[in-house]
Backbone bond lengths (Angstrom), bond angles and torsions (degrees), N, CA, C in turn:
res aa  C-N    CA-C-N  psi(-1)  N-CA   C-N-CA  omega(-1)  CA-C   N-CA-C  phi
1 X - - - 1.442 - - 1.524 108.65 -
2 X 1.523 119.16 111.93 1.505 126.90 167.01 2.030 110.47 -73.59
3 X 1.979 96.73 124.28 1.424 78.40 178.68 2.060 86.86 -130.07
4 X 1.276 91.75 128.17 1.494 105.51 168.70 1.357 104.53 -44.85
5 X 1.388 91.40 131.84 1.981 121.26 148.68 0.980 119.63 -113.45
6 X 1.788 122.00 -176.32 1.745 121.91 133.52 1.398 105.85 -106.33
7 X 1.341 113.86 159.37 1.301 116.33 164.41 1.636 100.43 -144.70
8 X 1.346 96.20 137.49 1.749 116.27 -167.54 1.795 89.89 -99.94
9 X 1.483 111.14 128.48 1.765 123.72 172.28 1.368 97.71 -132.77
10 X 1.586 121.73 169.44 0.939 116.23 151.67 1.548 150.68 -100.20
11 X 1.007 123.77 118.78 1.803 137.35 -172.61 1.885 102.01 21.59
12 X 1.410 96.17 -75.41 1.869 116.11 167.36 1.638 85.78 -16.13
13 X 1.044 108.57 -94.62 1.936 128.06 -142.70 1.572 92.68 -78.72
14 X 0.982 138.05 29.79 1.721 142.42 123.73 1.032 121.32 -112.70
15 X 1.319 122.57 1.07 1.597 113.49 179.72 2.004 89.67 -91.79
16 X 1.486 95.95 -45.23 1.838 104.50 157.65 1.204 121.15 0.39
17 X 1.508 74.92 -87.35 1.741 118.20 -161.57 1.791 100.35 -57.39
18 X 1.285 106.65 -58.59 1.598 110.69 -179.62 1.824 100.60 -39.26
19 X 1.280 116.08 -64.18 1.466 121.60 -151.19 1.878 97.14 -48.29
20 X 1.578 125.63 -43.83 0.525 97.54 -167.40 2.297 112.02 -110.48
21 X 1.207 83.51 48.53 1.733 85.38 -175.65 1.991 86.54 -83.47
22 X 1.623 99.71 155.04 1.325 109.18 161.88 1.698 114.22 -96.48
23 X 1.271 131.69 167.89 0.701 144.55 -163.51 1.597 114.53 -80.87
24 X 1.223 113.31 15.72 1.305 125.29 -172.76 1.510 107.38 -142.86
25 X 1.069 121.93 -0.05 1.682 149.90 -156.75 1.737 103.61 -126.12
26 X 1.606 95.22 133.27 1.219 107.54 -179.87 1.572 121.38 -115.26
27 X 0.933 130.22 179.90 1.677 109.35 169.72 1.065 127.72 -95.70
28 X 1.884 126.26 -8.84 1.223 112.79 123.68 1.641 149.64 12.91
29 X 1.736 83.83 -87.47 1.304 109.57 -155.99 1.726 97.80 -72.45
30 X 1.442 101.34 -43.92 1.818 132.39 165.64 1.686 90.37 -30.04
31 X 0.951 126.78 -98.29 1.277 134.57 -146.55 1.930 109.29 -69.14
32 X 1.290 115.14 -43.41 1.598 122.02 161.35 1.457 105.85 -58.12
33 X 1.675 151.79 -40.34 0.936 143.33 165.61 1.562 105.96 -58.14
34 X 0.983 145.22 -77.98 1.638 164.47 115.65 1.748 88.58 42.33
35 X 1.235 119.90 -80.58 1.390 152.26 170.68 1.693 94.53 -14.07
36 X 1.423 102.81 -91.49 1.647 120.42 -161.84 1.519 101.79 -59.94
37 X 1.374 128.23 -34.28 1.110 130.31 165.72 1.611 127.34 -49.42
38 X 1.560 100.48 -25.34 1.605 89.85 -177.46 1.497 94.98 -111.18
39 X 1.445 114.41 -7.43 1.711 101.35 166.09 1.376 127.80 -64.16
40 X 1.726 106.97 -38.49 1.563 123.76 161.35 1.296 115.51 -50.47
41 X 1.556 113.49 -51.34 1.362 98.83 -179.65 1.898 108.22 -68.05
42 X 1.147 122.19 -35.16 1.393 122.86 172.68 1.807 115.20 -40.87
43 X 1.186 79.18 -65.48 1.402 84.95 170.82 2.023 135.68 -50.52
44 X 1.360 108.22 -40.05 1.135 136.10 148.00 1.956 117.40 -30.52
45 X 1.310 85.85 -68.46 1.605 86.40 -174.95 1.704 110.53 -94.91
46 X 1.545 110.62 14.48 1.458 113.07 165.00 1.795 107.18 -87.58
47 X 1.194 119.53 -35.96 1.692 142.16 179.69 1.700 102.56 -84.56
48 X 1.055 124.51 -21.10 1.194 123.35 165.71 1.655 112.52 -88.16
49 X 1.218 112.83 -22.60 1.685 112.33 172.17 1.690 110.66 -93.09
50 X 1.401 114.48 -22.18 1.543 109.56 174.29 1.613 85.00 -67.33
51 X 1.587 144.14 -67.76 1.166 140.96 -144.89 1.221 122.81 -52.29
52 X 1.027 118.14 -41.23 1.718 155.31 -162.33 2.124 86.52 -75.81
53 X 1.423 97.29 -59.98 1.649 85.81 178.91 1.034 129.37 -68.63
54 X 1.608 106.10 -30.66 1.726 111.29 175.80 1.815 99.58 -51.65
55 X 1.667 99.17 -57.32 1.578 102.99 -165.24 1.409 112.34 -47.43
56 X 1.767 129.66 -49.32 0.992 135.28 -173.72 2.071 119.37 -52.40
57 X 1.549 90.97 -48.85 1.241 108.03 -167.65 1.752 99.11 -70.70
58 X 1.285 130.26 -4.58 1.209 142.69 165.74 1.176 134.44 -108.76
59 X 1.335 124.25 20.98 1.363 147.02 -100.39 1.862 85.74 -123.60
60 X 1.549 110.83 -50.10 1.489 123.77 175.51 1.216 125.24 -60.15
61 X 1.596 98.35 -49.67 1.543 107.13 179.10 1.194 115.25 -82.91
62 X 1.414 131.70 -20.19 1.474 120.99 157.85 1.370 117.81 -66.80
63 X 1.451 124.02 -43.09 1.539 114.43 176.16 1.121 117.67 -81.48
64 X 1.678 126.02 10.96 1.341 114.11 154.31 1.543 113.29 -95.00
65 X 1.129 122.42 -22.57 1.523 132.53 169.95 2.159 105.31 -57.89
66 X 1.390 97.51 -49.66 1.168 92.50 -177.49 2.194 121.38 -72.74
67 X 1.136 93.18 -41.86 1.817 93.32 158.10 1.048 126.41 -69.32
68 X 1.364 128.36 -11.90 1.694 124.31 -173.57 1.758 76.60 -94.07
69 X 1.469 132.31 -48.90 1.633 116.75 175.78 1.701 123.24 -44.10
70 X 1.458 97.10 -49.94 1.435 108.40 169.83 1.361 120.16 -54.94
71 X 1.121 121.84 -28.51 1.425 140.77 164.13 1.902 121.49 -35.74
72 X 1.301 82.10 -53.35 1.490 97.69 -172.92 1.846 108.06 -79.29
73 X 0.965 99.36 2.60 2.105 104.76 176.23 0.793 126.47 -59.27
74 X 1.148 137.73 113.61 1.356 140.80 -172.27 2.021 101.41 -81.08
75 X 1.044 104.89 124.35 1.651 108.71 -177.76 1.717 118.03 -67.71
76 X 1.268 115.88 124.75 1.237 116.47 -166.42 1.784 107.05 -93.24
């Protein structure tokens, strides 16, 4: 379900936005595509900061898992 707004930009970033609408493309669609795109990326680097803590907060027990592997190397 589409529900009308306004949204106030400035002149610059529609004269932008125009250059690159297609000819079948509205500014609408322009700015709601535009939109979900930077929520994904939002979203992205919110799941990339839970990860980063999991990794950190595990940070020991993986690098002892990984040297007791290194362990087993046969020297070249």
């Amino acid at each position: 379900m589409k529900i009308k707004t306004s949204v106030t930009i400035s002149e610059d970033l529609l004269k932008v936005m125009n250059d690159f609408l297609g000819a079948d493309q509205n500014r609408s669609l322009f700015l709601e595509t535009a939109a979900w795109s930077y929520i994904a990326k939002l979203r992205r680097a919110q799941q990339n900061a839970k990860d980063i803590e999991i990794i950190n907060r595990r940070a020991d027990y993986l690098n002892s898992e990984v040297m007791d592997a290194l362990s087993y190397q046969v020297p070249l």
